[in-house]
C-alpha positions in Angstrom: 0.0 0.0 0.0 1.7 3.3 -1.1 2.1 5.6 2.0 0.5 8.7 2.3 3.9 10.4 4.3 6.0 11.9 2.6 9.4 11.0 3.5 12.2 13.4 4.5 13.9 14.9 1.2 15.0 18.1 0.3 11.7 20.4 0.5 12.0 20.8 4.0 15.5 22.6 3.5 14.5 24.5 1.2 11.7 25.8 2.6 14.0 26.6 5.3 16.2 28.6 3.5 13.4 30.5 2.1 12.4 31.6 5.6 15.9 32.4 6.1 15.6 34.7 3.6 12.3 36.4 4.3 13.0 36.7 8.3 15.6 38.9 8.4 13.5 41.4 5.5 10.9 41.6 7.6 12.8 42.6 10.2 14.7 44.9 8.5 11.3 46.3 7.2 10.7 47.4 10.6 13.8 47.7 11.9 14.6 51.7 11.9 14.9 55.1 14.1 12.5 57.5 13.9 14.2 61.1 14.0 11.7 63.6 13.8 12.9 66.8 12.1 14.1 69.7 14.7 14.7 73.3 13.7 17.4 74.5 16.1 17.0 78.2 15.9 20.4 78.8 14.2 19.4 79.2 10.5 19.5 83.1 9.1 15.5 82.8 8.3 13.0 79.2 7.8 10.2 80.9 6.3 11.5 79.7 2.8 12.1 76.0 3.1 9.2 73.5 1.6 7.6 70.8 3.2 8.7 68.5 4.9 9.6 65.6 2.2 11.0 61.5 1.8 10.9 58.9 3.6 14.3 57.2 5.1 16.1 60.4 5.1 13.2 63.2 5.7 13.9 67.2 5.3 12.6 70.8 4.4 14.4 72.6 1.9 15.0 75.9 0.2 17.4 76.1 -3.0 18.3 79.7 -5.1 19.5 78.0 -8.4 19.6 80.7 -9.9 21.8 83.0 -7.5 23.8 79.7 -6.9 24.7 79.6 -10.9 27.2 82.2 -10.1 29.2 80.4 -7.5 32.6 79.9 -7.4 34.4 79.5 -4.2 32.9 78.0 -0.9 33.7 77.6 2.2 33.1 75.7 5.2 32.1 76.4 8.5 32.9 73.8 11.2 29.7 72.1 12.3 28.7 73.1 15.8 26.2 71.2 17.9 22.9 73.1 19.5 23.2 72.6 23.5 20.3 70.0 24.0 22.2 67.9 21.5 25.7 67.9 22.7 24.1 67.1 26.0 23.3 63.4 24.5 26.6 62.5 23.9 28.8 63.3 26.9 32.3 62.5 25.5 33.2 65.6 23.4 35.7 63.2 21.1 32.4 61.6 20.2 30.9 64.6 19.4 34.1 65.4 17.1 33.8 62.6 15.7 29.9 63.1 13.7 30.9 66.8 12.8 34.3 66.1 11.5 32.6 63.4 9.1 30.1 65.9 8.1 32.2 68.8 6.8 34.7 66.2 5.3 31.9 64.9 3.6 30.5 68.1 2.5 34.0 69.6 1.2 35.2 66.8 -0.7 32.0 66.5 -2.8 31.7 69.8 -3.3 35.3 69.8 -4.7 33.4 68.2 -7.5 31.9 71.7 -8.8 33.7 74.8 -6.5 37.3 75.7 -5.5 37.2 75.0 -1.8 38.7 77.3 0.4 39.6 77.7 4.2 37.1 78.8 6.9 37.3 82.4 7.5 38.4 82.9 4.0 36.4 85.5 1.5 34.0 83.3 -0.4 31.1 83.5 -2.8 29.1 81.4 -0.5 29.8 79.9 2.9 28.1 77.0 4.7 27.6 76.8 8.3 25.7 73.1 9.6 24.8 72.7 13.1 23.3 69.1 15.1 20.6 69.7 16.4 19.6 66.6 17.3 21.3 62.8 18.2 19.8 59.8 18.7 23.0 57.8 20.9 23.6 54.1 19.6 23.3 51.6 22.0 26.7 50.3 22.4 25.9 47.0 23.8 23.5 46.2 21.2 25.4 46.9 18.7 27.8 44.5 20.3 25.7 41.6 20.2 23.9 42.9 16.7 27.7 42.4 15.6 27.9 39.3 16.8 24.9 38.4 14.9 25.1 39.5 11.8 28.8 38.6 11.3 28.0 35.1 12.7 25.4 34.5 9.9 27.5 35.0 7.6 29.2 31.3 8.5 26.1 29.6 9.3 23.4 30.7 6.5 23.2 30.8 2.8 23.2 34.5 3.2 23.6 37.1 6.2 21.3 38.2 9.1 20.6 42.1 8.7 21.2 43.9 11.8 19.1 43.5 14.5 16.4 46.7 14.7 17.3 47.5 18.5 19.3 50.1 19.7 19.9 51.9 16.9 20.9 55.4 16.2 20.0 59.0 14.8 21.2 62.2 13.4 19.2 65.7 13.3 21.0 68.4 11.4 20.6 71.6 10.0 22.3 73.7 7.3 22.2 76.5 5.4 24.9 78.5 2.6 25.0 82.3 2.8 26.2 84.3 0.1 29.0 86.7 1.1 26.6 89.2 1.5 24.8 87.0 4.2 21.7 86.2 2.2 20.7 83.0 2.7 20.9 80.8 -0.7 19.9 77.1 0.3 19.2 75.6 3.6 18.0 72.2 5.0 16.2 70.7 7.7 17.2 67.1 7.7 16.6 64.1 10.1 17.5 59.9 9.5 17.1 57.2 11.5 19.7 54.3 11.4 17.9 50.8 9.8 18.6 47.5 9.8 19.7 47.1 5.9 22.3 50.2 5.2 24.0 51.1 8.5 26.4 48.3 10.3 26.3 48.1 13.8 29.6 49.7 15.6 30.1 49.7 19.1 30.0 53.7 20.0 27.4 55.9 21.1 28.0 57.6 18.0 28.3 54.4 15.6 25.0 55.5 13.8 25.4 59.4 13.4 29.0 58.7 12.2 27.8 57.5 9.3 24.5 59.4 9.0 26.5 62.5 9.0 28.1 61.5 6.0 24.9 61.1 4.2 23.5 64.5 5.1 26.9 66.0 4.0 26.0 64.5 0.6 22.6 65.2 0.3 23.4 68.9 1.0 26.4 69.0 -1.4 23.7 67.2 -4.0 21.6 70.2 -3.5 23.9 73.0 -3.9 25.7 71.3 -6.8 22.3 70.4 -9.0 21.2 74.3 -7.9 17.7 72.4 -7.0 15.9 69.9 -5.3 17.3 66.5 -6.3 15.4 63.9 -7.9 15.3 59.8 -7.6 17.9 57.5 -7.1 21.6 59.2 -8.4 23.9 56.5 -9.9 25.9 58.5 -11.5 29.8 57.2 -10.9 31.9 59.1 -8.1 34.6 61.6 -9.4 38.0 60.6 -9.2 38.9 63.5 -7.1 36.2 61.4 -4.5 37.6 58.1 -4.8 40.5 59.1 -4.3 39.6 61.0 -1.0 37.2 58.2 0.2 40.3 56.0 -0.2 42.1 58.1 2.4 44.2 60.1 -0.7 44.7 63.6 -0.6 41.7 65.5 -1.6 41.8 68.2 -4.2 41.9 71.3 -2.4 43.8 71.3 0.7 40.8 73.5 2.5 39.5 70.0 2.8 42.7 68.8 4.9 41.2 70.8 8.1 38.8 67.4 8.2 41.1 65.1 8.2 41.2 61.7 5.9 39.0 59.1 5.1 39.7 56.0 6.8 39.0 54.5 3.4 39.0 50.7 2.9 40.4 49.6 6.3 37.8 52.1 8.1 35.1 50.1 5.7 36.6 46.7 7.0 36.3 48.1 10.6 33.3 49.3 10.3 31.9 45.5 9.1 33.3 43.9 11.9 31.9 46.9 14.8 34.9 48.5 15.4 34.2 52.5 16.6 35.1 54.9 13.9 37.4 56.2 16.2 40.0 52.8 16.1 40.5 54.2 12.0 39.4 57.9 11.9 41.9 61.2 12.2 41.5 62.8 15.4 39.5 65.7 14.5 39.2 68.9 16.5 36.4 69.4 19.1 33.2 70.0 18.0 31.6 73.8 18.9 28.4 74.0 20.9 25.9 76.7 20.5 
């Protein structure tokens, strides 16, 4: 009589693998910070930006193309942070650490389009940013989302996204002033961490590390295109920016004040948890307003 069980065979792994594979997208679906956006009182005027707009990165912005046509030379600021913010992160080397990555981030893709050139230097426009909010990453979790993540990648077909607890934010606003002081772009901008794009590093500012970075480049976008930018960019990096995201010298030396890129060993740190301060310049300390 032919029996109605089926006997053990390879559907049962594969159906495994396929929840594998669907478990850690769900989580990742749900696995982000919300950072609501927070005006910190330090832009020249707010009554020009737009509604608020996007979805992982969210933000208000106000762009003159057509005054920014004109631009030539730029210059940078250092990024400050408001009081309540600094007051979330109580070591000032971490503190360093998020606004140094911004305004290296800012200057060398700006290089791209504009002759950088030292703060407190005449310029056709100048940029100041300031934090005005921090969400601190949970160092321990990030220890054990580590420990996860990298472990999976022995064990499964493919790797475990990071687990969606503990994880960090960056609030920051910006705006560039002609030399005048007229106000010719500005930004609101929040983002929280999520389980997909950021990799867990054990430091309180693990996830605003690299979320400055990202602002610094959506600004820079901004200014660059002279307007609001659109859809996905995959347009190739310069060489100027490879070069500088590979720790190189960056084209204009105004960009040196930020220090270098930790490049491919900061990306290898950064895989395995290490804090972005084991591979990063020592930067100067961050300003507080």
């Amino acid at each position: 009589m032919k029996s109605f069980f089926r006997r053990p065979g390879p559907a049962p792994t594969f159906s495994l693998r396929l929840l594998y594979l669907a478990f850690p997208v769900t989580l990742a679906l749900a696995g982000c910070t919300s950072v609501p956006l927070k005006e910190g009182g330090t832009l020249t005027s707010y009554n020009n930006l737009g509604a608020p707009k996007g979805k992982l990165s969210k933000s208000r912005i106000y762009v003159d193309g057509q005054r920014l046509a004109a631009v030539k030379t730029v210059s940078i600021v250092p990024t400050a942070f408001t009081f309540s913010a600094a007051s979330r992160i109580k070591s000032e080397a971490d503190r360093s650490l998020v606004t140094n990555a911004l305004d290296r981030a800012l200057c060398v893709a700006l290089s791209d389009k504009y002759q950088m050139v030292p703060a407190g230097q005449p310029a056709d426009l100048t940029i100041r940013s300031v934090v005005t909010d921090i969400v601190p990453t949970n160092k321990a979790m990030a220890g054990v989302a580590t420990a996860v993540t990298v472990g999976s990648g022995f064990v499964l077909p493919v790797g475990v996204p990071r687990l969606p607890v503990g994880l960090g934010g960056l609030a920051v606003e910006a705006e560039a002033v002609d030399s005048g002081g007229a106000q010719r772009a500005a930004m609101v901008w929040a983002r929280g961490a999520n389980s997909i794009q950021n990799n867990p590093r054990v430091s309180a500012v693990g996830d605003a590390y690299s979320l400055a970075s990202k602002f610094g480049n959506d600004f820079s976008k901004m200014l660059i295109a002279g307007k609001e930018p659109k859809g996905l960019d995959i347009s190739l990096p310069s060489r100027q920016r490879m070069q500088s995201w590979l720790g190189g010298k960056p084209k204009y030396a105004a960009c040196d004040a930020f220090g270098r890129a930790p490049g491919l060993l900061g990306a290898v740190a950064a895989k395995y948890g290490a804090p972005p301060e084991w591979t990063d310049t020592k930067p100067k300390p961050a300003m507080t307003y």
